[in-house]
C-alpha positions in Angstrom: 28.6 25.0 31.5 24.7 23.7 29.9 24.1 26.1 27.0 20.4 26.8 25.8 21.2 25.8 21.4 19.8 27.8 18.5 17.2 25.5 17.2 17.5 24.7 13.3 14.9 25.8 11.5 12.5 24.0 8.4 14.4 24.7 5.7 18.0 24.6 6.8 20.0 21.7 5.1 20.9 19.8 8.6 17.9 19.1 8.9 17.9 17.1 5.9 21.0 14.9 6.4 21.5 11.5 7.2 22.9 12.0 10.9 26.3 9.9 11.7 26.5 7.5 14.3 28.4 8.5 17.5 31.8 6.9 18.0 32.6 7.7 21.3 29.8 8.3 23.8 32.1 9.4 26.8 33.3 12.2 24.4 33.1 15.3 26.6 31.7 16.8 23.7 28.8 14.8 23.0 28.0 14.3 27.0 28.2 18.2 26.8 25.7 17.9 23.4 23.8 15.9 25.6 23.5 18.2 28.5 22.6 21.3 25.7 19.7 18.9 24.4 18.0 18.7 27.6 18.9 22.0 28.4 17.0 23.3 25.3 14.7 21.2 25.2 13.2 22.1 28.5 13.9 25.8 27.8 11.3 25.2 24.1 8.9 23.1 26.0 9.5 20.6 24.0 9.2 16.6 24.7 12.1 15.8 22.7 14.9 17.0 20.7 17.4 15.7 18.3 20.8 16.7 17.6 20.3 18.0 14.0 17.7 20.3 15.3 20.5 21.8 16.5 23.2 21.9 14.0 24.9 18.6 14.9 25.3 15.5 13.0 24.7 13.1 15.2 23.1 9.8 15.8 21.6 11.0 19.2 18.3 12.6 20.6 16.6 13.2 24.0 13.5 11.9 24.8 11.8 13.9 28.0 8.4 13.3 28.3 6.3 16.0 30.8 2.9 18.0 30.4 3.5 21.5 29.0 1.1 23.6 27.2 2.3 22.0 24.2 1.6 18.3 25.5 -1.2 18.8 28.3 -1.3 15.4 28.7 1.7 13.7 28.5 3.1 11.0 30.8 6.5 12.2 32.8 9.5 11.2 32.2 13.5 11.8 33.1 14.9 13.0 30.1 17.0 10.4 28.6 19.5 10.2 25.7 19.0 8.2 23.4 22.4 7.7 21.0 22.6 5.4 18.1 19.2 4.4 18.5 17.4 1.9 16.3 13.8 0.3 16.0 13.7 -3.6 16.4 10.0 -3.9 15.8 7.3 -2.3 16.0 3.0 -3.1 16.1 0.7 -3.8 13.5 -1.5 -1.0 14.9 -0.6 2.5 13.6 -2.2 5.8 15.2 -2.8 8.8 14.2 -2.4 12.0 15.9 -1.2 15.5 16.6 2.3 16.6 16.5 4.5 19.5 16.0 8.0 20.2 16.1 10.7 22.9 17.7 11.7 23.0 13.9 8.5 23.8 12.2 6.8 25.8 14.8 3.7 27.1 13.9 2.2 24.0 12.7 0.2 20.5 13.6 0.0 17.8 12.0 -1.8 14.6 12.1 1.4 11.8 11.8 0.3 8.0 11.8 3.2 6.4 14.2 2.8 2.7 15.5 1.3 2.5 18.6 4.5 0.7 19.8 7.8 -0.5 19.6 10.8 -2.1 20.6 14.1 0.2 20.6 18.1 0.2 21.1 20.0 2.2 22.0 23.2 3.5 24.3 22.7 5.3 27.0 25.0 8.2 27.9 26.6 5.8 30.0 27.5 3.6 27.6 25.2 1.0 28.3 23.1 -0.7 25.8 19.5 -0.3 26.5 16.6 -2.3 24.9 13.1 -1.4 25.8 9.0 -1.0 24.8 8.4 2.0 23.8 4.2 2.3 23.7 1.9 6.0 23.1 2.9 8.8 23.5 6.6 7.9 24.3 6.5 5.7 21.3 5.5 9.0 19.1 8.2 11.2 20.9 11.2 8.3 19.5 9.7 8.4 16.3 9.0 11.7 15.9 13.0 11.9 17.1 14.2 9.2 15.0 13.0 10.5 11.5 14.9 13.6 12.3 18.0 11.5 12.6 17.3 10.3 9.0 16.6 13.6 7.4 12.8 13.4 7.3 10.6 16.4 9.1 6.7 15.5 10.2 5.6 17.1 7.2 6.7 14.5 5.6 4.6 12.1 7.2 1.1 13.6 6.7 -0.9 13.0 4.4 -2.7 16.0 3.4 -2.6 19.7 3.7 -6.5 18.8 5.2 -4.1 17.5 8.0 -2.3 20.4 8.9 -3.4 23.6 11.7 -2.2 26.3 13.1 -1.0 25.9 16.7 -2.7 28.8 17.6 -6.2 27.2 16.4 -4.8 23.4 18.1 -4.7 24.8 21.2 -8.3 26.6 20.7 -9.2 24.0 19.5 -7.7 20.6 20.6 -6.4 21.1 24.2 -9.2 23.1 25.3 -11.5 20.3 24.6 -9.5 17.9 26.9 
């Protein structure tokens, strides 16, 4: 049975730990882990989620791209997992722009991410996928990865002058688009 996870918040240790890579992907725990994700995910609006924003260690994170009032303008996407993923390379050209997190809510942030990338990873098949990642899609494993490593968007921004409210983004930001 899908359960909807408590989401760790800023501030609890998990979310500061190097995550360890997943032995087993046909584990009926993780496929169950992987089920919660999406499950929560969807239920926080979110575009992605990783499993130490939930209180598990693991090398794994969905990626589940859709518009929302959160992201008005993102591309759709299945949700996918993502487990034991890793970035082969990535573009010269970084971007900046807004992001926030089920972890941090509250607050935006202006991130620079590159543009685009190339990613592996296993699918919760077991199958090893290899693909360009570019935009928005490209933020959301990023965003995702970082989390697997310990490291929060606040890390990556560069100044408190980069930081709002999501009360005034949305005033602000999505109202203009």
């Amino acid at each position: 049975m899908t359960e909807i996870l408590p989401i760790s918040q800023l501030g609890n240790p998990v979310l500061r730990r190097q995550a360890v890579p997943v032995e087993r992907v046909s584990d009926w725990r993780i496929q169950k882990l992987i089920d919660d994700l999406i499950a929560t995910a969807g239920k926080a609006n979110g575009v992605g989620i990783a499993a130490p924003q939930v209180a598990e260690s693991h090398r794994l994170f969905i990626v589940a791209s859709r518009p929302s009032p959160r992201y008005p303008s993102a591309p759709v996407m299945e949700p996918t997992a993502m487990i034991n993923p890793r970035i082969l390379a990535h573009s010269t050209e970084v971007v900046k722009d807004w992001e926030g997190c089920l972890s941090v809510p509250g607050i935006r942030g202006l991130v620079p991410r590159y543009q685009a990338i190339e990613v592996e990873y296993t699918s919760r098949e077991g199958k090893l996928c290899r693909q360009v990642l570019a935009d928005f899609v490209a933020r959301i494993f990023q965003h995702e990865y970082d989390h697997l490593d310990g490291i929060v968007f606040l890390d990556r921004v560069g100044s408190s002058q980069e930081l709002m409210a999501e009360q005034e983004y949305q005033l602000r930001i999505v109202q203009k688009q």
